[in-house]
C-alpha positions in Angstrom: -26.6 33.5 219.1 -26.6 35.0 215.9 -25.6 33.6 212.3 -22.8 35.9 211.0 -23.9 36.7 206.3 -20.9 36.0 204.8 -19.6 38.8 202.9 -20.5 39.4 199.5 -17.6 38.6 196.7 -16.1 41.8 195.2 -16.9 42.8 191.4 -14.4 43.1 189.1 -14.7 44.9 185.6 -13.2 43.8 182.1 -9.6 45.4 182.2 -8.5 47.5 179.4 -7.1 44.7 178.0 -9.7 42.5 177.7 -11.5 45.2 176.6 -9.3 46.4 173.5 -9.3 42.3 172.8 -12.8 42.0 172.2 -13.2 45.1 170.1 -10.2 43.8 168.1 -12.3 40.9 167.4 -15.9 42.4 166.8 -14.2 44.7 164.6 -12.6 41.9 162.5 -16.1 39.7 163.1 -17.3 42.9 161.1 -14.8 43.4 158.3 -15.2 39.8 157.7 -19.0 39.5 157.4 -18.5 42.7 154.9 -16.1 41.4 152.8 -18.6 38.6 152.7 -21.9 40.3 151.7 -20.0 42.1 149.1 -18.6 38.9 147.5 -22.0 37.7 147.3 -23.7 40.9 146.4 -21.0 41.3 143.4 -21.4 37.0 142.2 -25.4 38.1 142.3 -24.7 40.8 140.4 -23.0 38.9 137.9 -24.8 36.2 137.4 -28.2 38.6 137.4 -26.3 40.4 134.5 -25.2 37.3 132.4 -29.0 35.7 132.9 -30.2 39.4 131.1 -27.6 39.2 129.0 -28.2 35.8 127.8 -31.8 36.6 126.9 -31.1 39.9 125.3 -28.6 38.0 122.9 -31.4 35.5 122.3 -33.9 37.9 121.2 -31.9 39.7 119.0 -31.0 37.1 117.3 -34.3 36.0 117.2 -35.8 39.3 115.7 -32.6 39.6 112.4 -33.2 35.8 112.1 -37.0 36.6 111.4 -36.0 39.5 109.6 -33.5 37.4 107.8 -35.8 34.4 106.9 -38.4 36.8 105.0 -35.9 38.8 103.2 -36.6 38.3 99.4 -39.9 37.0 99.4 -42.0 38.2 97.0 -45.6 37.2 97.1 -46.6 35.8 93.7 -50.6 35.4 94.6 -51.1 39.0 94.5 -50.2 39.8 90.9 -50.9 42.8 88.5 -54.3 42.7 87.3 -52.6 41.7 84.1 -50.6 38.3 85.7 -47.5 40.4 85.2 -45.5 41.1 88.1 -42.5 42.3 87.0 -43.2 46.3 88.3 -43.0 44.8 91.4 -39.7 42.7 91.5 -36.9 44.0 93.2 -34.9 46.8 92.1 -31.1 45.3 93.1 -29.8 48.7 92.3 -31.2 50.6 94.9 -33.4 48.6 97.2 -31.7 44.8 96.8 -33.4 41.9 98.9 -30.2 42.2 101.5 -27.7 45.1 101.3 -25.0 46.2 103.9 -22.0 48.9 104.5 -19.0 48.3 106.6 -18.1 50.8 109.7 -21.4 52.4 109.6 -24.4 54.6 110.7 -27.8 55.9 108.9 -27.6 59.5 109.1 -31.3 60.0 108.0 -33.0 57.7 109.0 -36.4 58.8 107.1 -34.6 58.7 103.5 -36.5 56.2 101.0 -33.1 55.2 100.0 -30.5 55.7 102.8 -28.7 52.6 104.1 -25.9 53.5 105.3 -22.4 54.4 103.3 -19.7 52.3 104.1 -16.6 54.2 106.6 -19.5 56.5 108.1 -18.4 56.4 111.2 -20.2 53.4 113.0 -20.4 52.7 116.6 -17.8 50.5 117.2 -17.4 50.1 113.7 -20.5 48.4 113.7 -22.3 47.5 110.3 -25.8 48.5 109.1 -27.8 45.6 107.2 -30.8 46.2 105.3 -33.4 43.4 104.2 -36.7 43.5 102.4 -39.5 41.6 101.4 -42.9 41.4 100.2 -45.6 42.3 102.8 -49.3 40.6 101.7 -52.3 42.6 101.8 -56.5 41.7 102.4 -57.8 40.4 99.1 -60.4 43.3 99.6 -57.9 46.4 99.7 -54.5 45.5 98.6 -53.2 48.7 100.5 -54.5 47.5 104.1 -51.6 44.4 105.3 -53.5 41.8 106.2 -50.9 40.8 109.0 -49.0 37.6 108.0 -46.2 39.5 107.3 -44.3 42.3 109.7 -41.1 44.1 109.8 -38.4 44.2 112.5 -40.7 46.4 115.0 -43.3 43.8 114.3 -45.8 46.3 111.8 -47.4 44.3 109.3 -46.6 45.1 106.0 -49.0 45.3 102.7 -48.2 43.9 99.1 -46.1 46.2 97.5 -48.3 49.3 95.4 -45.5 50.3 93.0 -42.1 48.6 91.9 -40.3 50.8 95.2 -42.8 49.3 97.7 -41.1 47.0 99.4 -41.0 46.4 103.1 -37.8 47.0 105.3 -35.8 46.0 108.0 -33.0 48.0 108.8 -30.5 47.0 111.6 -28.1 49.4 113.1 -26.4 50.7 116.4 -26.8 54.0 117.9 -26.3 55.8 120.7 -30.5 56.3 122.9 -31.4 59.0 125.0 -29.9 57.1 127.6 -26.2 57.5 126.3 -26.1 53.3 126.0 -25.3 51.9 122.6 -28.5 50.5 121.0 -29.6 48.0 118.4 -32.0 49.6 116.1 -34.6 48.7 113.7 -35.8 51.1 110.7 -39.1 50.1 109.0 -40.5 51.7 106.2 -43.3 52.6 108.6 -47.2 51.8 108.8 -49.2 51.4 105.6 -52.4 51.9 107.8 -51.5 55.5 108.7 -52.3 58.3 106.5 -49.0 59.1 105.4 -46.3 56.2 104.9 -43.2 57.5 107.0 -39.7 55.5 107.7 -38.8 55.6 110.8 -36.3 54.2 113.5 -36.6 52.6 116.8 -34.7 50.9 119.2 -34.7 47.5 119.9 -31.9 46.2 122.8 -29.9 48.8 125.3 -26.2 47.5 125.8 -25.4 46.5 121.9 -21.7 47.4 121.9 -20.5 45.9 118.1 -22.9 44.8 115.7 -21.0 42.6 112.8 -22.2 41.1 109.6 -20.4 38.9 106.8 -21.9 37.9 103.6 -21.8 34.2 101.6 -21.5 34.6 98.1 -23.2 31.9 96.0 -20.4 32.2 93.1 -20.8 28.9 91.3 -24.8 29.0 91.3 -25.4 26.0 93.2 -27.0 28.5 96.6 -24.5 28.0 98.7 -21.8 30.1 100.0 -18.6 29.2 98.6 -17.2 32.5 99.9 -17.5 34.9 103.0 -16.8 38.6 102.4 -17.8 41.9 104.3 -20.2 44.2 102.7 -17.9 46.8 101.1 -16.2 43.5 99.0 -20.1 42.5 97.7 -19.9 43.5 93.8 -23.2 41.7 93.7 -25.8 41.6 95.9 -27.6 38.7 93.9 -24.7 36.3 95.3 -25.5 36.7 98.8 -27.1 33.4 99.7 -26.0 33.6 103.5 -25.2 36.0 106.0 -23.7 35.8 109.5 -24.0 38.5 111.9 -22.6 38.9 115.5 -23.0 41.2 118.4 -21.3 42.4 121.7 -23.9 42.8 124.3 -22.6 44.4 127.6 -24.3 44.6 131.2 -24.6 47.3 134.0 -21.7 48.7 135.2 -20.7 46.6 138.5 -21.6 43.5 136.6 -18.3 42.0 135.9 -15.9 39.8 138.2 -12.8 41.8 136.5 -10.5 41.2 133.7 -7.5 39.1 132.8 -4.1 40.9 133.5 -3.3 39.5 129.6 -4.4 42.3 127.5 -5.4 39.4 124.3 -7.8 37.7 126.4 -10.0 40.2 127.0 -10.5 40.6 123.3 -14.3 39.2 121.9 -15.0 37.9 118.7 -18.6 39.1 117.3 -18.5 36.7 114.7 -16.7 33.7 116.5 -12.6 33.7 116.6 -12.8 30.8 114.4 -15.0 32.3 111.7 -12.6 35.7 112.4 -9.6 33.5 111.5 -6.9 35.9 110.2 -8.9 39.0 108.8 -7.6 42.2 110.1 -10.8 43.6 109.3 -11.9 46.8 112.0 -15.0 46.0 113.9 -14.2 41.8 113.7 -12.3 42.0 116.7 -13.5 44.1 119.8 -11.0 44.8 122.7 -13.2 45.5 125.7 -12.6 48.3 127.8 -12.1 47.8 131.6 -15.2 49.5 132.8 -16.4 46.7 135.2 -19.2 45.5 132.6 -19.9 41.6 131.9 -20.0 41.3 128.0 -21.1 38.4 126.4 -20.9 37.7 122.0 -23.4 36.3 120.3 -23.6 35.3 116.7 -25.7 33.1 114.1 -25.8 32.4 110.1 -29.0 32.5 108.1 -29.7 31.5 104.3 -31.8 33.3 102.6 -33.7 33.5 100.1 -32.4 36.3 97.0 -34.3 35.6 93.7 -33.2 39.1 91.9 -32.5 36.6 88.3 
């Protein structure tokens, strides 16, 4: 007798159906696991931005408070050969121990005497600031620095040779080879090289608004009973304090977006609180919607101004 095989189960296929179904829902598998990865790719982004930002702030503000805290010193242990120093003092009129110009640029750069002018057209209507000091020199050659003292691209600077001698750091914003806005630094230049040429550099890619207030000492007691932008400084040997304050700005892609209140989007170089009321240009800056994280930054620094 022989054993019947039972026949074999027929084979069905997905329908069109089921089909269309499970492409609905790989498809929206997909779309969510995008949506995903470019949440995350875009919180990276920002918080990779804010992290550079944060330390780009920090270091300029470390380099003008540096700059700041050697402005007006003038190095008394290397004298005239006669003890008389006085050829070497300051001259406030045209190279004071701090000066600075509202709304402005340096159009040439390599002039001795060229600051900035006040309303010259300033990125921003950012603000140009100018501080200078005695460098110190080897007690062998009095022309070769002997490195104590640098500027604000970190040159060292020698004692001053004549009463114009004086070493510089120069702060303003202008636009690199890059097309970004830029804080720069203009230094007299090297007093090792053979000829003694100013000269600018930048510092920091991304500086949007570069702000600066003065304190006027105005009852002689070196603090600053009174806080005034450059163009109201009659002067310069009142300015005890200054405060300066930047907008610093990321990569494009680097912000989350911006309020749907135009006034909220507004930064405050110097602080809102320090701003108060002042309609001044430049104080407030209304950023643009570009898709850039911006961050302000600002400090005060005394200094030291004996110009008596």
């Amino acid at each position: 007798m022989t054993a019947s095989c039972p026949a074999p189960s027929a084979q069905r296929g997905l329908t069109l159906v089921e089909m269309l179904v499970s492409l609905v829902l790989a498809g929206l598998v997909t779309l969510a696991a995008t949506a995903l990865y470019s949440v995350t790719l875009s919180s990276y982004r920002t918080v990779d931005a804010g992290q550079e930002i944060q330390e780009n702030g920090r270091f300029a503000l470390e380099v003008i408070g540096q700059a700041a805290r050697l402005a007006g010193y003038q190095n008394y242990t290397q004298r005239d050969g006669d003890g008389d120093d006085n050829t070497r003092r300051f001259v406030a009129s045209s190279f004071p121990t701090v000066r600075g110009f509202n709304n402005s640029k340096v159009i040439a750069p390599s002039s001795i005497t060229n600051d900035g002018a006040t309303n010259s057209g300033g990125i921003n209507q950012s603000d140009t600031l100018a501080l200078r000091f005695h460098g110190s020199s080897l007690a062998a050659d009095a022309s070769k620095p002997d490195g104590s003292m640098i500027d604000c691209q970190g040159v060292a600077q020698n004692y001053p040779l004549n009463a114009d001698d004086v070493a510089l750091s120069l702060f303003w914003i202008a636009i690199d080879s890059t097309g970004e806005p830029s804080l720069q630094c203009i230094s007299r230049g090297d007093p090792t090289a053979s000829t003694l040429s100013r000269n600018t550099q930048p510092l920091l890619r991304g500086v949007e608004s570069f702000q600066v207030m003065y304190g006027l000492d105005t009852n002689g007691d070196s603090l600053p009973r009174q806080w005034v932008s450059g163009q109201s400084v009659t002067n310069w040997r009142q300015v005890v304090a200054i405060r300066v304050g930047l907008v610093i700005r990321g990569g494009v892609g680097s912000s989350q977006g911006q309020s749907a209140t135009a006034a909220e989007n507004d930064l405050y170089p110097l602080g809102k609180e320090f701003t108060g009321n002042s309609a001044e240009a430049g104080l407030i800056f209304s950023a643009p919607n570009d898709g850039r994280l911006r961050r302000v930054f600002n400090a005060t620094f005394k200094l030291r101004n004996p110009q008596d």
